[in-house]
C-alpha positions, 0 to 999 in steps of 0.5 A, a space after each residue: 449494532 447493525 449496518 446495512 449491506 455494504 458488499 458493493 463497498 467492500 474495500 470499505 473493510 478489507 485486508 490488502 495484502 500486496 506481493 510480487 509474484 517474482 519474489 513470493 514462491 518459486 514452483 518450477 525452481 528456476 529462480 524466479 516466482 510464479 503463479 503456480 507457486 502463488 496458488 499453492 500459497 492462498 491458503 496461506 492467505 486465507 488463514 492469515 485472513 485476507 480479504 484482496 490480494 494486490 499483484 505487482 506488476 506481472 506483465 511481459 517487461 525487460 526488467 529495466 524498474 522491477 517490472 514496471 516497465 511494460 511490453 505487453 498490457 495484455 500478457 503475462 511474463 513467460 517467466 511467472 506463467 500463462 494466463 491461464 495460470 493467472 486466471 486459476 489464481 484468481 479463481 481460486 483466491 475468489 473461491 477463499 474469499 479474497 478479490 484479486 487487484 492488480 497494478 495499473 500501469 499506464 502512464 508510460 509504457 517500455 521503450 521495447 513496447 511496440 508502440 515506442 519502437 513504431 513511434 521513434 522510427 518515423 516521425 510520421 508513425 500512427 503511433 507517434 502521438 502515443 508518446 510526449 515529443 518536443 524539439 526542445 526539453 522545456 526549460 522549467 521541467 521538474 526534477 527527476 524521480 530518481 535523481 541517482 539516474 536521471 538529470 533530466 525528464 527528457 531524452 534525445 532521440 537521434 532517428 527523429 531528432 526530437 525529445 520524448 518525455 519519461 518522468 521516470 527511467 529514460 527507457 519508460 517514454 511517457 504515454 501521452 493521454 491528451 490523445 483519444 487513441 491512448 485513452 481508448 487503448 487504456 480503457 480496452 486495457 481496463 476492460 480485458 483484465 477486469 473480463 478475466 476477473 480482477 475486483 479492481 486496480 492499484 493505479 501507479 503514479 496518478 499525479 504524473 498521469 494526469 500532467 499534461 502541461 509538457 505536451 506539445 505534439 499538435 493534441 489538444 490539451 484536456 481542459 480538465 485532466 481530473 475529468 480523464 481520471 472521473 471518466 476511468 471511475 465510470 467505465 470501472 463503474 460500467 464494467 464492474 458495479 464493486 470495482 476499486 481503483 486505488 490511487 498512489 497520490 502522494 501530494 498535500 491534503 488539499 490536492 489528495 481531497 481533489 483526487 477522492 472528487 471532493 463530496 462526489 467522491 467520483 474519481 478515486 475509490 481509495 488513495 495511500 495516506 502517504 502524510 499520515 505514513 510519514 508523520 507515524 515515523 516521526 511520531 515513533 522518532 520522537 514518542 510523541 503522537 502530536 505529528 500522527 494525530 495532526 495527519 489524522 485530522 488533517 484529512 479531507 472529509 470527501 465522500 462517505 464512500 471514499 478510504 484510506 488506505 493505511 499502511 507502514 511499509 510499501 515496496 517502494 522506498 519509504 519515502 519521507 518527502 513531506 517532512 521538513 528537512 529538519 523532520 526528515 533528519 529526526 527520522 533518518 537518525 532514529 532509524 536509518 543513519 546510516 547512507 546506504 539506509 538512505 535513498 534519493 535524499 528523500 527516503 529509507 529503504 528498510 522494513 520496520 523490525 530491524 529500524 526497532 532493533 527487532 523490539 518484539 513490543 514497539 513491532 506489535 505496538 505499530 501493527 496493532 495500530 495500524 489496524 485500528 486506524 480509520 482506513 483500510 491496512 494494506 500489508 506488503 509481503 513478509 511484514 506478517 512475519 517481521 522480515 527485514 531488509 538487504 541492504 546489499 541490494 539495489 535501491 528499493 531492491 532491498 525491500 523486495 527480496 524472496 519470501 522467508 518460507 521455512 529456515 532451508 535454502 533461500 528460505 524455502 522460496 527456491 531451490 535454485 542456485 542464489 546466483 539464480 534468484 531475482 534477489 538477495 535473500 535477507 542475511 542475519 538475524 532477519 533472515 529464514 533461520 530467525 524470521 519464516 513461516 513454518 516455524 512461526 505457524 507452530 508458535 502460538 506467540 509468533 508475530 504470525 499469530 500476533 497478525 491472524 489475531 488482528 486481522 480476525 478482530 478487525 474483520 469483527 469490528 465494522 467501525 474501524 472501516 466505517 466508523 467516525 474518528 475521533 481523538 481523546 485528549 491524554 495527559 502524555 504526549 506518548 499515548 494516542 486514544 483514538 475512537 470510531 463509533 459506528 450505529 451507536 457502537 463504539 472502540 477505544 483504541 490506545 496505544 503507547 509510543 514510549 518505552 515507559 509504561 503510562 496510565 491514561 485517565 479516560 472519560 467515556 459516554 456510558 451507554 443507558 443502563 451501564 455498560 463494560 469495556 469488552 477488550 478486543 484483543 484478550 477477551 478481558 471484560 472491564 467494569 464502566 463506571 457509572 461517570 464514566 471516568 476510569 483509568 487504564 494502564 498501559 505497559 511500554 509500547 502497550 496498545 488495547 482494543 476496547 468496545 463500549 457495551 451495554 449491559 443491556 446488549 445481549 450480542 457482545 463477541 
């Protein structure tokens, strides 16, 4: 089996991991993380094996949305350090083998940016039509992304007496991009980053940055808002020939395709498979993969070079919007029942061990499918090591608390006073004394080997980025057998839902000679019989990694 040189496509194969730098090493003990903590931890990384380090938000910010809101697209938070400390990071990820991407921001800016201060200062501002204004809110505005917040997308401003837009916190104005000004100002953004060394962007939201329909300040209203997004592909493309731009679009099917540029495959490079997220949490309530193989085949073919990108938790809420009512109830049931589990009606916001009851084998069962799926996974920060969630904290807060690096205080992330820390450390059986990285490095079982073990042999396995999917019809509905085949080579991937054990009846193409099944995972090699029908069993929660060889091939790994 062989592919041609695909290093421009490179997210194509990746492992994504995505941290904020707050919450991952604190170096100079003051509670909060930093870049320096960050570069004494890539070789950790590396080990674990991966390949493109994602940075939330890091940016100079007053801390009202976790740092999402920005005062300064040019800078880095003094409390995580310099630039200069951002770009030693980034060289030394580089010199391991991982590209760095970070958080793209700019659909609205801080209320504190310069830019909004100018604006709502005067309405004869040149920094007025930066932002969205309006005498009158509109009548059919959508409903508020947080609803436990907001009543409204808009907010009154008593100096200029007129409304500006902010379809999140009311202290995040909207960046308004029917302004050339603002679309220049976001292109010299783009640029300054990638100079300094980034492979690329997380592009937040795109959805809400491509609405224009609620301007009304005199600027001409894009024709085509998908034109705007194809435009930041091409400078990307100009600036950076391997470049990615990955895209939190969380809509229905045939919108998230128009996003990819349908077969152009010219807008974004990689986008969230939010529906097929969803639909693996039903699956897993029900033990029954019937929900997760209609996601699967339901995506949009796109372009050859277009991804997904896989992943089970994130660090927002994990949101369950486009379930029914009914659907998102099964779920919420299963692994949230309780409020304070719950966020905006919509969402949970725990990691996965704990929903499980910390099941050592349905955690394995999930991850393990998670990198066999078609797509590329993307890891959040602490899932190579089963953390859990505090529920003590704020919101989306609860998921994003300090890296569990040793069984000390704060888990070894730092030791400053907890009163200190930007967030609760996780409590109880989730917490450093049960869940770290020191003592799951010296257990050869540990969940953190478990990681390292798939990571290795997805890296060795070009068809689960590259290879056409396929399903294999199965008697239980708890037993998803799904194929990618690749230049003639192809991988079975099993895995059981349910907490009994099954035996899936299997026919296979044999390759012209005879062939085995090499399994991915333990090195065992099985017989191919010559009708290729065999039976494979499966413990409960049980998953495997089978390639297809010819006996004839001699490069079997």
């Amino acid at each position: 089996m062989r592919i041609t040189d695909t290093s421009d496509l490179w997210w194509k194969s990746a492992v994504v991991y995505c941290l904020d730098v707050e919450t991952f090493m604190d170096w100079n003990d003051d509670g909060v993380g930093d870049f320096a903590g960050l570069a004494n931890r890539l070789d950790y990384l590396a080990e674990l094996g991966i390949t493109c380090l994602w940075l939330m938000p890091f940016y100079p910010t007053p801390g009202r949305d976790d740092g999402y809101d920005i005062v300064d697209f040019y800078s880095v938070d003094p409390r995580l350090g310099s630039l200069g400390d951002l770009v030693e990071v980034i060289r030394t990820a580089n010199d391991r083998g991982i590209r760095v991407i970070a958080d793209l921001v700019i659909n609205h800016t801080s209320d504190k940016h310069p830019w909004f201060r100018s604006a709502r200062a005067s309405r004869d501002s040149p920094y007025r039509d930066y932002y969205v204004w309006r005498d009158e809110p509109p009548e059919d505005e959508g409903a508020p992304v947080f609803p436990d917040a907001e009543t409204s997308n808009w907010e009154y401003d008593e100096r200029t007496g007129q409304y500006y837009q902010h379809i999140f916190y009311r202290e995040q104005p909207d960046l308004n991009i029917t302004n050339p000004a603002v679309r220049d100002e976001i292109a010299r953004i783009m640029g300054f980053w990638l100079q300094l060394g980034l492979s690329g962007f997380r592009v937040d939201a795109v959805p809400f940055l491509l609405e224009t329909s609620a301007v009304a300040n005199g600027s001409e209203l894009l024709p085509d808002p998908h034109e705007y997004l194809r435009d930041l592909r091409t400078f990307l493309g100009r600036r950076s020939g391997e470049g990615v731009l990955l895209g939190e679009v969380n809509l229905p099917r045939d919108e998230q395709e128009t996003f990819f540029g349908g077969d152009e495959g010219d807008e974004l490079t990689m986008q969230f498979d939010f529906i097929t997220m969803q639909k693996l949490y039903l699956s897993l309530a029900r033990e029954d993969v019937t929900p997760l193989i209609e996601a699967l085949q339901s995506r949009p073919a796109g372009s050859p070079d277009s991804q997904w990108a896989n992943f089970v938790r994130n660090h927002d809420e994990l949101t369950l919007d486009k379930l029914t009512d009914e659907e998102r109830q099964e779920v919420f049931a299963a692994f949230g029942p309780e409020e304070r589990m719950q966020v905006y009606g919509r969402g949970l916001v725990r990691r996965l061990p704990p929903m499980v009851g910390g099941d050592p084998r349905r955690i394995r069962m999930v991850y393990s499918l998670l990198f066999s799926l078609p797509g590329t996974p993307v890891l959040f920060y602490g899932e190579e090591i089963g953390m859990g969630e505090n529920l003590d904290q704020p919101g989306r807060m609860a998921v994003r608390t300090p890296m569990q690096w040793n069984e000390g205080t704060n888990g070894g992330f730092s030791a400053a006073p907890k009163s200190r820390l930007r967030s609760g450390v996780v409590e109880g059986g989730f917490g450093p004394a049960h869940v770290n990285v020191t003592s799951q490095r010296r257990d050869p079982d540990s969940l953190l080997s478990f990681f390292s073990t798939l990571v290795r042999h997805y890296r060795n396995a070009p068809e689960f980025g590259w290879g056409a999917f396929g399903v294999l019809p199965t008697p239980s509905p708890s037993v998803l057998a799904h194929t990618l085949t690749l230049d003639g080579g192809q991988v079975v991937a099993l895995h059981n839902f349910a907490s009994d054990p099954a035996v899936v009846p299997l026919t296979l193409q044999v390759p012209e000679g005879g062939g085995v099944l090499n399994d991915l995972l333990t090195g065992e090699s099985l017989p191919l019989p010559e009708d290729g029908r065999l039976e494979l069993p499966l413990g409960a929660y049980g998953y495997r990694w089978l390639r297809v060889v010819s006996l004839a091939d001699t490069r079997q790994y």
